[in-house]
C-alpha positions as CSV (number, residue, x, y, z in Angstrom):
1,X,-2.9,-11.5,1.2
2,X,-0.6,-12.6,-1.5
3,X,-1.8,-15.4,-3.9
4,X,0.8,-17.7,-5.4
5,X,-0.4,-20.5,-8.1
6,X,0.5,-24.0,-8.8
7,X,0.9,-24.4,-12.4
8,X,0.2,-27.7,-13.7
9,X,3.4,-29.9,-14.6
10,X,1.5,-32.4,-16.0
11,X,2.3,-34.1,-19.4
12,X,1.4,-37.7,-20.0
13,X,4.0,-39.9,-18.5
14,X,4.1,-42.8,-20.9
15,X,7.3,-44.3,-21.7
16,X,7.0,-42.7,-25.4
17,X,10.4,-44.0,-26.8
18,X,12.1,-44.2,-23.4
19,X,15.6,-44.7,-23.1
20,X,16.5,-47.4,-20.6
21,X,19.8,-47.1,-18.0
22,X,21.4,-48.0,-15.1
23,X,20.0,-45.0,-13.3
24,X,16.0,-45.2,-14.2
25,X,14.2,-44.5,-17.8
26,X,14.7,-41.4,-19.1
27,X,12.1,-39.7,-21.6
28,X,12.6,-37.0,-24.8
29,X,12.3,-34.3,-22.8
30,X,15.3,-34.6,-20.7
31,X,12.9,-35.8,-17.7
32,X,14.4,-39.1,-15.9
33,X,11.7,-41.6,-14.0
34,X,13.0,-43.8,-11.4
35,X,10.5,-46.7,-10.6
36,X,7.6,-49.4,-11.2
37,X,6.8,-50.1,-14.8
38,X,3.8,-51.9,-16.0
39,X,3.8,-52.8,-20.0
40,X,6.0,-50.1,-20.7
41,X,4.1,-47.4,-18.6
42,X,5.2,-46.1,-15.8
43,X,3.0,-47.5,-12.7
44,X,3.5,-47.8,-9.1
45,X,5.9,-45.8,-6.8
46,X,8.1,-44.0,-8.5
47,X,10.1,-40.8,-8.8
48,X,9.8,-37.8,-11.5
49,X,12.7,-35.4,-12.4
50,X,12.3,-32.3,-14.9
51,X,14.9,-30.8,-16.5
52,X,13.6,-27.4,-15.3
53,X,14.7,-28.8,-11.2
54,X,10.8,-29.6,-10.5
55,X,11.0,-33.2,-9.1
56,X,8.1,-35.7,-7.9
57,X,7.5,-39.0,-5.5
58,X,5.1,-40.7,-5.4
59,X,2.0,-43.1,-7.0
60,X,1.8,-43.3,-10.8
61,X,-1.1,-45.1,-12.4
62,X,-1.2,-45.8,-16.4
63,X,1.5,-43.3,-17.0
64,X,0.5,-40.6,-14.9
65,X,0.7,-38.9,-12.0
66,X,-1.7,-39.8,-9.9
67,X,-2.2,-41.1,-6.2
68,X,-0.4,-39.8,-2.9
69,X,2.2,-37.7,-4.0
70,X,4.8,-34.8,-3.2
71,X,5.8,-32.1,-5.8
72,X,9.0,-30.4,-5.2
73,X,8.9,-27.4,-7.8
74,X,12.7,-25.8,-8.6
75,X,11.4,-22.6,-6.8
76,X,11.0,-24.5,-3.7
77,X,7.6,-24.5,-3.5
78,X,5.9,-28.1,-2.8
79,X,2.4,-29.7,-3.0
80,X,1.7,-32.7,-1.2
81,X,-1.5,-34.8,-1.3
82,X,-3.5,-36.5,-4.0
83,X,-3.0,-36.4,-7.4
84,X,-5.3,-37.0,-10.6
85,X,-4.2,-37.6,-14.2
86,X,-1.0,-35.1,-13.7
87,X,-3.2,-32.6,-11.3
88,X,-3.6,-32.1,-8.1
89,X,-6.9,-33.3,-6.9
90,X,-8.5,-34.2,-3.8
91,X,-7.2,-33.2,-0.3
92,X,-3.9,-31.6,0.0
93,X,-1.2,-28.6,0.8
94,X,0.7,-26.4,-0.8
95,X,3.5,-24.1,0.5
96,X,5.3,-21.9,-0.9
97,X,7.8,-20.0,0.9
98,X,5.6,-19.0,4.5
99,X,2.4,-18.9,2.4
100,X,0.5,-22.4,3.1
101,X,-3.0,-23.3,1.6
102,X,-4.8,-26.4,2.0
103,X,-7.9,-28.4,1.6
104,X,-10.1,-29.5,-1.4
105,X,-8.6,-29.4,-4.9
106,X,-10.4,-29.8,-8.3
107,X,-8.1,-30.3,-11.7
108,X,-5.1,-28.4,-10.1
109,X,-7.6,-25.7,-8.3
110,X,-7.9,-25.3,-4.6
111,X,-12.1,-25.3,-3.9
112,X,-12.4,-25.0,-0.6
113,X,-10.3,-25.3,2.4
114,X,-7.3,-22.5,4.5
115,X,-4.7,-20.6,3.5
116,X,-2.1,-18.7,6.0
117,X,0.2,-15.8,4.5
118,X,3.5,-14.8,5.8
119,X,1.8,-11.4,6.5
120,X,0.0,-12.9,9.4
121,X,-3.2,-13.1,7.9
122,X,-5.5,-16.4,7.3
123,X,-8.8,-17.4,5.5
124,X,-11.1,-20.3,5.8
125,X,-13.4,-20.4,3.2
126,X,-14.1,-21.2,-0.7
127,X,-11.3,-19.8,-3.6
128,X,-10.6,-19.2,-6.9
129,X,-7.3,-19.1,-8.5
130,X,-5.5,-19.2,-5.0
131,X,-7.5,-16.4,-3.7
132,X,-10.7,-15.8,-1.6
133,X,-13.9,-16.0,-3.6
134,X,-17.2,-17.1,-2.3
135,X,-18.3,-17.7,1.1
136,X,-15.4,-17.2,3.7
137,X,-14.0,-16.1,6.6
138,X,-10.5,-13.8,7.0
139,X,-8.6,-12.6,10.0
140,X,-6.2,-10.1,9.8
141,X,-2.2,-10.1,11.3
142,X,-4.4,-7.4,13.6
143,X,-7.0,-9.6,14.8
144,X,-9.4,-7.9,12.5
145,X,-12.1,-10.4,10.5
146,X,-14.1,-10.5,8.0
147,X,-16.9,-12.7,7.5
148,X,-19.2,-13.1,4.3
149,X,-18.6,-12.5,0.7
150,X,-15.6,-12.7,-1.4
151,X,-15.0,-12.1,-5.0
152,X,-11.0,-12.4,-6.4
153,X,-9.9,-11.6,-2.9
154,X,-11.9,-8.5,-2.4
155,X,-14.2,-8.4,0.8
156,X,-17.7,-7.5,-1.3
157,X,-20.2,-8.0,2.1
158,X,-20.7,-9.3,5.6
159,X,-19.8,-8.5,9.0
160,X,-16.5,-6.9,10.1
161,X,-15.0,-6.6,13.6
162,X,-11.7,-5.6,15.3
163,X,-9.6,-5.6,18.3
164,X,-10.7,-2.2,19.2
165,X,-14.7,-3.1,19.4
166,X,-15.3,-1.8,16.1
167,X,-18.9,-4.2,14.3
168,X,-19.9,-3.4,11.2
169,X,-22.5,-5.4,9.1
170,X,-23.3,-4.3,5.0
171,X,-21.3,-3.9,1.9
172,X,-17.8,-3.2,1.1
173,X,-15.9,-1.8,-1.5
174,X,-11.5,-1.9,-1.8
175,X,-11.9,-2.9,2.1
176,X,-14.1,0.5,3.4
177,X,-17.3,0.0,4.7
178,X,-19.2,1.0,1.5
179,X,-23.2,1.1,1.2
180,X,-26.4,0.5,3.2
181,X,-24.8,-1.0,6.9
182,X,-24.8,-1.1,9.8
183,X,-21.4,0.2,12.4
184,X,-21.4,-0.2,16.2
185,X,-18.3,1.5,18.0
186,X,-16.8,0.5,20.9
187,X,-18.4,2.8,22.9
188,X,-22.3,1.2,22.4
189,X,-23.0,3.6,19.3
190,X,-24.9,2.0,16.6
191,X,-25.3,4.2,13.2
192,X,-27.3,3.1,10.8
193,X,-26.8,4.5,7.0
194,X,-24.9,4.7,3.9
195,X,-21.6,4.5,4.4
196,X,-18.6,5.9,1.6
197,X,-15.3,5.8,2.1
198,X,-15.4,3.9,5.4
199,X,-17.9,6.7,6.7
200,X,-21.7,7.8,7.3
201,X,-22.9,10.0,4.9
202,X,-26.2,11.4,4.4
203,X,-29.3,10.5,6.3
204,X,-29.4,8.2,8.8
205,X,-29.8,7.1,12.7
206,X,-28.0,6.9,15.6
207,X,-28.4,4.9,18.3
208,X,-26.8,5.2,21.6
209,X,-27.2,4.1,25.8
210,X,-27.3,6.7,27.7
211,X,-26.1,7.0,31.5
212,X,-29.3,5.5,32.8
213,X,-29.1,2.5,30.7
214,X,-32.2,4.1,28.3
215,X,-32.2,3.4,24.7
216,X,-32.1,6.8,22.6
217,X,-32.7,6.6,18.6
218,X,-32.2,9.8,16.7
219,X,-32.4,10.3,13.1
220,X,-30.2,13.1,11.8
221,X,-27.8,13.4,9.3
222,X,-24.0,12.1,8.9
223,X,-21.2,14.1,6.7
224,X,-17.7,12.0,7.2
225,X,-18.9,10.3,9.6
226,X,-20.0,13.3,12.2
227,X,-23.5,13.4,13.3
228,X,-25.9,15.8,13.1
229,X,-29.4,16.4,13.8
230,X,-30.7,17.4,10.0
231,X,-28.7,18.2,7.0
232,X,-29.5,22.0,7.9
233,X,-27.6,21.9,10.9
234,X,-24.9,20.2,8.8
235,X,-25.0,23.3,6.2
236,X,-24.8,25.8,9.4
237,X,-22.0,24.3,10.6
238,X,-19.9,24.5,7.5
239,X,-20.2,28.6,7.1
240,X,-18.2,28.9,10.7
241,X,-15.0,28.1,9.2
242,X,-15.4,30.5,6.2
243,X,-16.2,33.4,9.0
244,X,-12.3,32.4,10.8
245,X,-10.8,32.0,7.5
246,X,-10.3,35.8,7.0
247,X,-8.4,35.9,10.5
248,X,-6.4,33.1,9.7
249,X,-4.9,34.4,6.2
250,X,-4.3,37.8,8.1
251,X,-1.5,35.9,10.7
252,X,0.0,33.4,8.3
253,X,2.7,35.9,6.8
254,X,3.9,36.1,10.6
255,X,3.5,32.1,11.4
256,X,5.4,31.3,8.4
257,X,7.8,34.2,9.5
258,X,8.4,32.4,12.8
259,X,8.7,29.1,11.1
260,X,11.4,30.1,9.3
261,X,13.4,32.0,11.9
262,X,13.6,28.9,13.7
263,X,15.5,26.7,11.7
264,X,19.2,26.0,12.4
265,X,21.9,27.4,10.6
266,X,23.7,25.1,8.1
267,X,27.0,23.3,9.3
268,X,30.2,23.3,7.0
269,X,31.7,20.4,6.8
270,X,28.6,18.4,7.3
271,X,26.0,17.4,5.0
272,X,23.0,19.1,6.3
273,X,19.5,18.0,5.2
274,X,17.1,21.0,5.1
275,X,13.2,19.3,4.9
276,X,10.2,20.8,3.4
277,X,7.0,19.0,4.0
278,X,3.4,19.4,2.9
279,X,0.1,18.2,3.4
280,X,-2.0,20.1,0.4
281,X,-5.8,19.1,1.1
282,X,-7.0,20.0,4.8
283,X,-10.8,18.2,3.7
284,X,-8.8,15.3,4.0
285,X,-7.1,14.7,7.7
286,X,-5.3,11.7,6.5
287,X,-2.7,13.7,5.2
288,X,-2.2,16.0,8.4
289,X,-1.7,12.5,9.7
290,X,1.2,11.6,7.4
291,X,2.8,14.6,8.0
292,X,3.3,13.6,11.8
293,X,4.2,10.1,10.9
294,X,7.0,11.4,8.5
295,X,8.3,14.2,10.1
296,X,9.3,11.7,13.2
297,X,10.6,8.9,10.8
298,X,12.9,11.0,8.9
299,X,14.3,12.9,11.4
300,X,15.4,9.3,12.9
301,X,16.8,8.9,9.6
302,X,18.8,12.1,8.9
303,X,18.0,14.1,12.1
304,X,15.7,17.0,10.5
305,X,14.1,18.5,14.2
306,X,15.8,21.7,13.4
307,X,15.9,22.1,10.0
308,X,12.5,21.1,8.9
309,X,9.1,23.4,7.5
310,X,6.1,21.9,7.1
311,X,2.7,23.4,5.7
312,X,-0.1,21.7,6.4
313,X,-3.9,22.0,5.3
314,X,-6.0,20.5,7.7
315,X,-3.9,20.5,10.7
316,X,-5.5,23.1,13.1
317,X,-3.1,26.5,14.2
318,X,-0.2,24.6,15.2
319,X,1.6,24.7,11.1
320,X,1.5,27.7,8.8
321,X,-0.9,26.6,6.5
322,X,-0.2,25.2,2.8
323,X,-0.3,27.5,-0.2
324,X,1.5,28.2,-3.7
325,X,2.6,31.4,-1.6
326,X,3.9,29.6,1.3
327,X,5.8,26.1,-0.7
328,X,7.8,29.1,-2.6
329,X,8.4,31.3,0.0
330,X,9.4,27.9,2.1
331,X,11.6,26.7,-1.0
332,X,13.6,30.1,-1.3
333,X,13.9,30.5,2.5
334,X,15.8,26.5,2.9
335,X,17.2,27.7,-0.3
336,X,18.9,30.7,1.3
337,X,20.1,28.4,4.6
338,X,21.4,25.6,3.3
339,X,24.6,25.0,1.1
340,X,24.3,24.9,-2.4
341,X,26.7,22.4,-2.6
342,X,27.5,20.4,0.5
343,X,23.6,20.0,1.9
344,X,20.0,18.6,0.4
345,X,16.8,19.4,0.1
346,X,14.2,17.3,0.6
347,X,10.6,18.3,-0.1
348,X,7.3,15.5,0.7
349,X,4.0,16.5,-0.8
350,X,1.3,14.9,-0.6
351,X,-2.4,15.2,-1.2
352,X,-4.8,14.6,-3.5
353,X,-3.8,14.6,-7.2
354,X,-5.8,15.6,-10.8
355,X,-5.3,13.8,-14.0
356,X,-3.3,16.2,-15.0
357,X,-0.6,16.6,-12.2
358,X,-2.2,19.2,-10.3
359,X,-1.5,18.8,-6.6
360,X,-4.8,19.8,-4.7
361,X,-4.5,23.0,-2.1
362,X,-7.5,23.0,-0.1
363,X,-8.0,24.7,3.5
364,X,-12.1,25.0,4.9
365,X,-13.9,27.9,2.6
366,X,-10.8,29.5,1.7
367,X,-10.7,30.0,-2.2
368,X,-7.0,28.3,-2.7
369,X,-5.2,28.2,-6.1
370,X,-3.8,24.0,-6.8
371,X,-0.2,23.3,-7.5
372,X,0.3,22.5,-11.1
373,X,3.4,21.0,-12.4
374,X,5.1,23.6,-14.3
375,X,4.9,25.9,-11.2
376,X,6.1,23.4,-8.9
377,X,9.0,22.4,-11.6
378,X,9.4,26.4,-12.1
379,X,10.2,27.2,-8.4
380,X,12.6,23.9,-7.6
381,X,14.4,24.7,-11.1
382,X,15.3,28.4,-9.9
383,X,16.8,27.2,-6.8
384,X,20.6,27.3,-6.3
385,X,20.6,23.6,-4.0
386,X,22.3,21.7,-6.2
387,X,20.9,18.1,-5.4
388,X,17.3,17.9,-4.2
389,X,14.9,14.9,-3.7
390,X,11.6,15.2,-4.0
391,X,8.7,12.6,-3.0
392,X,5.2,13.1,-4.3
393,X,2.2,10.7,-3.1
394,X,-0.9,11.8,-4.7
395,X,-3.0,10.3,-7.3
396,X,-1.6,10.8,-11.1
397,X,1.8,11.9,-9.5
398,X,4.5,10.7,-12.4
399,X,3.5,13.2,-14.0
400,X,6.1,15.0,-12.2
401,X,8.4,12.7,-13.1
402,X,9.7,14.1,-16.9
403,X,10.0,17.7,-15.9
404,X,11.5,17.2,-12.9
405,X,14.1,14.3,-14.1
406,X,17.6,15.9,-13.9
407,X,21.2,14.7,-13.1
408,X,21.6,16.0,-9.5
409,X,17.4,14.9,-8.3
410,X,16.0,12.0,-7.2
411,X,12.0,12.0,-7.6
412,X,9.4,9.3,-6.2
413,X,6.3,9.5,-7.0
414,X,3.6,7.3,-5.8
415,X,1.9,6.6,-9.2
416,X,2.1,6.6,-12.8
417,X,0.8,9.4,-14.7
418,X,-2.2,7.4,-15.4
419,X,-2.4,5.4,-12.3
420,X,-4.1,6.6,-8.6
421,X,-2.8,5.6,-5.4
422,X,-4.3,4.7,-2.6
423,X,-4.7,5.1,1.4
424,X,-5.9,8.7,1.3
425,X,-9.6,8.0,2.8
426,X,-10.3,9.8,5.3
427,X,-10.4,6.7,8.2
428,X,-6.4,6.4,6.8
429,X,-3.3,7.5,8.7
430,X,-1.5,7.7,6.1
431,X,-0.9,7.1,1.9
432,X,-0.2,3.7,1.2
433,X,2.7,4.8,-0.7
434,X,4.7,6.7,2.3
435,X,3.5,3.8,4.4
436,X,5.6,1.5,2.4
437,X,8.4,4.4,1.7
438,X,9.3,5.7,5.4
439,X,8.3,2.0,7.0
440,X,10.9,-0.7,7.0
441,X,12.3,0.5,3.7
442,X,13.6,3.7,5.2
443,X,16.5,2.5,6.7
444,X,17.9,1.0,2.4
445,X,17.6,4.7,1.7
446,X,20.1,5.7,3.9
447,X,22.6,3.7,1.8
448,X,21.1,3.6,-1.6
449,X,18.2,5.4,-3.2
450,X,17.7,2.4,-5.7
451,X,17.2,-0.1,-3.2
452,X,15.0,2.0,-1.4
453,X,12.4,2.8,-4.0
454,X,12.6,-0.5,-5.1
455,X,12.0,-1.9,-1.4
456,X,8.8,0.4,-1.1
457,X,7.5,-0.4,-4.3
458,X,7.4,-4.1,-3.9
459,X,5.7,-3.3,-0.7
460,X,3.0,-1.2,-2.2
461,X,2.3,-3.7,-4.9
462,X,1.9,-6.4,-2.0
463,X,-0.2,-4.3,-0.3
464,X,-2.4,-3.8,-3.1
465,X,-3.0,-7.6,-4.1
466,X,-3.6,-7.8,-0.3
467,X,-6.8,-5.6,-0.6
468,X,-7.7,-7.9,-4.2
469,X,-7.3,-4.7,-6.2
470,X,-7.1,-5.7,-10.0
471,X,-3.6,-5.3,-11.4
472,X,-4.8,-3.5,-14.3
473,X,-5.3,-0.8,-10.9
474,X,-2.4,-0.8,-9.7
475,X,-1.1,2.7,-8.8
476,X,2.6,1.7,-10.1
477,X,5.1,4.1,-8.4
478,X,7.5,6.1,-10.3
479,X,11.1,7.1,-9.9
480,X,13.6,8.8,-11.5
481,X,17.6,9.1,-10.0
482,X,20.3,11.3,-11.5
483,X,23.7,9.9,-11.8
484,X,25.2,12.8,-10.4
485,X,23.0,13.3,-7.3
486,X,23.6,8.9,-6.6
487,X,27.3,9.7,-6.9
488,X,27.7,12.6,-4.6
489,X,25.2,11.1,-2.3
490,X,27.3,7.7,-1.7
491,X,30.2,9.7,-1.3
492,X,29.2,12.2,0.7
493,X,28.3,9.1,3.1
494,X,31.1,7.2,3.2
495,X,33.3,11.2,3.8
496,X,30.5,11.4,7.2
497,X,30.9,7.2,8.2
498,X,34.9,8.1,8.3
């Protein structure tokens, strides 16, 4: 949800010193009334006109605004209802673009009443400062709702439900389920217990129907969200995979192997773009998830199927798995395909990210080293690809952005060096960053990097004022393009378009 404001116009409208013509009375400031007077106030019907293009019509009483009214502000924006002393105040609406609210305003406020976003969504309910605060109901472009609390646009507690049978009654927290609730899934399932991150964890109950139609209540023990039937079993359960992870490491040198023997070879004469992708934390399936979503939107975009790697934690047998070992050896192998000077790299990392930089590598039990930034800037640095773009969504990512800044490479990151980013819960299918990156914005990239980033970035911020996340939060996305690499990379494209 995006919250605009109404800022008050609203001076006193006495004919201070007016200045009387054939075309209305026109004030000091510049501003020109057209209308009823009464002993030298204006009073009546009349219209308004600011110098800065806002304009007014409507009732004056004793020199100011105030009655029935419509404000036209230069922006295009407009409020129409009652006015008090210069302020909106009593019933009205006020729209602004294809964002509409209306209902009860106080001194320029809106109290109580709707509002309808371009994005599909709507509230009913009590605000503050444009947004949803207090008691109040919101419905998703989805068909999601969420009923109960609100403070400065952010869902605090109350009942949630979707289109796919999801109910959920408790607390909240940045839009997750959050807290002591209470979540009943489509299938009958009702579990009781703390929920973080938009899953059960620790102890709790499960209640479920079984295929006589009895009622069965078990108390057990949730980790992300999986039940089990004591915390012991839990523990149990998470030594299998460090007895498999010894047979894993022992294959990858030959999955990686195969991986890489089945790229295409480069094509002169065409501007080949050679893909690396990874997903660095495996506790985390969101980003397994990404890495599907990706993969399929870029190769629309510059037709990767063949010439694409990708490493990724979390993601079953079907990927080699990420490690420092495996983004070098995949970096030196594209490296080795590709031309230096005609074709591009592309690398995609994502995962979770330390204050520092540090990209998180994380598979099961396996003891795995992170990615640091002077590693990852080593290894790109000591390629001989001339123009590479890298795109890193992870918490604390522009940190990469200095040491990788150069001439001939483009670098997106999806946060400042002292920012996080969000959509990497677990529940997530992917970071809000790539979201926002590889959605609609994808196809500006194509012609222009600039555009591109600045496409996805306006869309991130929207997203975050959607979920009421303070802009002192914001994760603040990150770029850096080289001259060089935005000259060869328009021209390359206008030598394939002819």
């Amino acid at each position: 949800m995006r919250y605009a404001y109404l800022t008050p116009l609203f001076l006193l409208l006495s004919a201070c010193e007016p200045t009387q013509f054939a075309g209305g009375t026109a004030l000091p400031d510049g501003s020109v009334y057209k209308g009823d007077l009464q002993n030298g106030l204006f009073h009546g019907q009349g219209q308004l006109q600011w110098p800065d293009g806002n304009h007014y019509r409507g009732d004056f009483h004793n020199g100011r605004i105030s009655g029935q009214g419509l404000l036209t502000k230069a922006d295009g924006c407009t409020y129409e209802g009652e006015f008090l002393n210069g302020e909106p105040h009593g019933e009205g609406r006020y729209t602004c673009g294809e964002d509409e609210w209306s209902g009860h305003f106080s001194e320029g406020e809106l109290q109580k009443g709707t509002a309808k976003w371009d994005g599909g969504e709507t509230y009913s309910g009590e605000f503050l400062d444009y947004g949803p605060h207090g008691e109040g109901e919101l419905t998703t472009e989805d068909g999601s709702q969420y009923k109960g609390t609100f403070e400065q646009g952010m869902f605090l507690r109350g009942s949630y439900s979707d289109i796919e049978g999801y109910n959920y009654k408790g607390d909240f927290e940045y839009g997750y389920y959050s807290g002591a609730g209470e979540l009943t899934q489509p299938d009958g399932t009702t579990i009781r217990a703390n929920f973080r991150y938009g899953e059960a964890d620790g102890e709790g109950q499960r209640v479920s129907i079984d295929g006589e139609g009895n009622t069965i209540e078990e108390s057990g023990y949730f980790a992300k969200g999986i039940y089990f039937p004591s915390e012991a079993a839990w523990r149990i359960q998470q030594e299998i995979p460090a007895a498999q992870a010894e047979t894993r490491l022992y294959s990858e040198s030959d999955r990686l192997q195969s991986a890489i023997d089945a790229l295409a070879p480069q094509r002169p004469g065409v501007r080949d773009v050679y893909t690396l992708l990874v997903g660095g934390d495996g506790t985390s399936p969101v980003f397994a998830r990404e890495l599907d979503w990706v993969s399929e939107r870029l190769d629309k975009a510059f037709g990767i199927d063949e010439r694409v790697l990708r490493l990724s934690n979390g993601g079953g047998y079907s990927f080699p798995l990420a490690t420092r070992t495996s983004i070098q050896e995949s970096l030196n192998a594209l490296d080795q395909l590709l031309d230096p000077q005609e074709d591009l790299l592309l690398v995609h990392l994502v995962s979770h990210g330390a204050r520092n930089g540090d990209l998180t590598i994380a598979e099961g039990k396996m003891p795995l080293k992170d990615l640091s930034v002077a590693d990852g800037k080593k290894w790109l640095d000591n390629l001989n690809v001339r123009y590479q773009w890298i795109v890193i969504s992870a918490c604390y990512s522009g940190q990469w952005i200095k040491p990788l800044s150069t001439p001939n490479r483009i670098v997106f990151t999806s946060a400042a060096d002292n920012r996080t980013s969000f959509g990497c819960s677990d529940d997530s299918h992917r970071t809000w960053f790539s979201s926002a990156l590889y959605g609609d914005a994808l196809q500006q990239g194509i012609k222009d990097p600039k555009v591109w980033f600045s496409t996805a970035n306006k869309k991130v911020t929207e997203m975050e004022k959607e979920q009421g996340i303070e802009k002192d939060s914001h994760s603040l996305p990150q770029h850096s393009i080289g001259e060089n690499f935005l000259t060869w990379w328009k021209k390359t494209k206008k030598a394939i378009e002819s």
